[in-house]
VOPAGU-2260 file (C-alpha; in pm, 1 decimal, decimal comma):
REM VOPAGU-2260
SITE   aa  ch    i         X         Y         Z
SITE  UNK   A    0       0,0       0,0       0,0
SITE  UNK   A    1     124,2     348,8     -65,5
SITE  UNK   A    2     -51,1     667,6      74,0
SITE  UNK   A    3      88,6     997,1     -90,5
SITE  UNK   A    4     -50,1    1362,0      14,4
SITE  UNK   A    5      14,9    1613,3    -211,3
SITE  UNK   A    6      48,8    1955,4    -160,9
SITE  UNK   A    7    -300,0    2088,1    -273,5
SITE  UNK   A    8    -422,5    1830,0      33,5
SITE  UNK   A    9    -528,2    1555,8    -192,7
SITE  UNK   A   10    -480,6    1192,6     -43,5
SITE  UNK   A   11    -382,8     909,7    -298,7
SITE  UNK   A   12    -428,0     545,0    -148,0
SITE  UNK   A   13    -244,3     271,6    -404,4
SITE  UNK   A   14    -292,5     -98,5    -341,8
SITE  UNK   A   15     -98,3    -334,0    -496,4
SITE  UNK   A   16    -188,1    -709,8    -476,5
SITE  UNK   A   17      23,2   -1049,3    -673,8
SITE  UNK   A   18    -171,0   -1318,7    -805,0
SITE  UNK   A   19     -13,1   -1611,4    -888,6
SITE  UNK   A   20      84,0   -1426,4   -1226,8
SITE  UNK   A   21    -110,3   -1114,7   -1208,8
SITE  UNK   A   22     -47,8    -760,4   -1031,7
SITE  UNK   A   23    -363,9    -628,1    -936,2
SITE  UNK   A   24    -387,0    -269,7    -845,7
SITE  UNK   A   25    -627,7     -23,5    -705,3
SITE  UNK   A   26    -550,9     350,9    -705,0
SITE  UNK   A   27    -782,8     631,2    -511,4
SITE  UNK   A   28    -696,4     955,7    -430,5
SITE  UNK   A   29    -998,5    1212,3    -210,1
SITE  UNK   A   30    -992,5    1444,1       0,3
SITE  UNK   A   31    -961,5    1234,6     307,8
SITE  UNK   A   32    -683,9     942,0     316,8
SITE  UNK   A   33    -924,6     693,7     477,6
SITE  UNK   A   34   -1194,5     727,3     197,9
SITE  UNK   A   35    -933,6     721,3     -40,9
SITE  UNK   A   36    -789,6     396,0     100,7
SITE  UNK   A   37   -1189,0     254,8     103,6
SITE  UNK   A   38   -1209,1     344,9    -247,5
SITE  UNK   A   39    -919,3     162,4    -302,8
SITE  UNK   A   40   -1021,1    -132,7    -131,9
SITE  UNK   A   41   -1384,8    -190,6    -270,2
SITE  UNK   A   42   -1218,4    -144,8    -606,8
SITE  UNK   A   43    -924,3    -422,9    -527,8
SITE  UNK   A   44   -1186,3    -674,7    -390,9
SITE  UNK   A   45   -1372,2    -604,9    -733,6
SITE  UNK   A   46   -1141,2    -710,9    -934,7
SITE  UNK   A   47    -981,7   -1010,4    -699,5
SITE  UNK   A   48   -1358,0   -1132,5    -709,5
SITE  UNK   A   49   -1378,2   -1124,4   -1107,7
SITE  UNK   A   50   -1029,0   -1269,5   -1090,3
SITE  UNK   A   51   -1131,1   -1505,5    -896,6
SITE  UNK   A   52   -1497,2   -1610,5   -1077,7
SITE  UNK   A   53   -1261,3   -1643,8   -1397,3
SITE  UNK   A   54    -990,0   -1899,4   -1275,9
SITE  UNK   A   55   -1281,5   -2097,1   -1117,6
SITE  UNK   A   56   -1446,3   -2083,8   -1440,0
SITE  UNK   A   57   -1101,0   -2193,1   -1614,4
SITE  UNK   A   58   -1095,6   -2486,0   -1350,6
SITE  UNK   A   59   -1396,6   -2603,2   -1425,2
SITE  UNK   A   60   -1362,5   -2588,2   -1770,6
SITE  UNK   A   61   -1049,3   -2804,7   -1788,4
SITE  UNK   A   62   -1234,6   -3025,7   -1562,7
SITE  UNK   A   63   -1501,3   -3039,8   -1787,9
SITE  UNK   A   64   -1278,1   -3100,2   -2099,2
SITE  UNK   A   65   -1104,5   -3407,5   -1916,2
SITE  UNK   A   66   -1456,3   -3630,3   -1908,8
């Protein structure tokens, strides 16, 4: 995680989270550091949730091909 304030009192929360393979990242920047950060964090379980709903869907396929 990096926070970053800049000077005009903007607060930029990054997330940065390795999948097997795959960097997923979530960047939010507000007013406030903790919204930014919640921003971030609703957006990184977004996408680890679609990640995750396609590699279970790739599972199953190959499962599926192997009958």
């Amino acid at each position: 995680m990096s926070c970053l304030t800049t000077g005009d009192k903007i607060q930029i929360a990054e997330f940065r989270l390795r999948v097997h393979k795959k960097t997923l990242i979530a960047t939010h920047e507000s007013d406030l550091m903790l919204k930014s950060i919640d921003l971030a964090i609703d957006d990184l379980e977004g996408q680890l949730k679609k990640y995750k709903n396609k590699m279970r869907a790739f599972e199953h396929k190959k499962i599926t091909d192997k009958e």
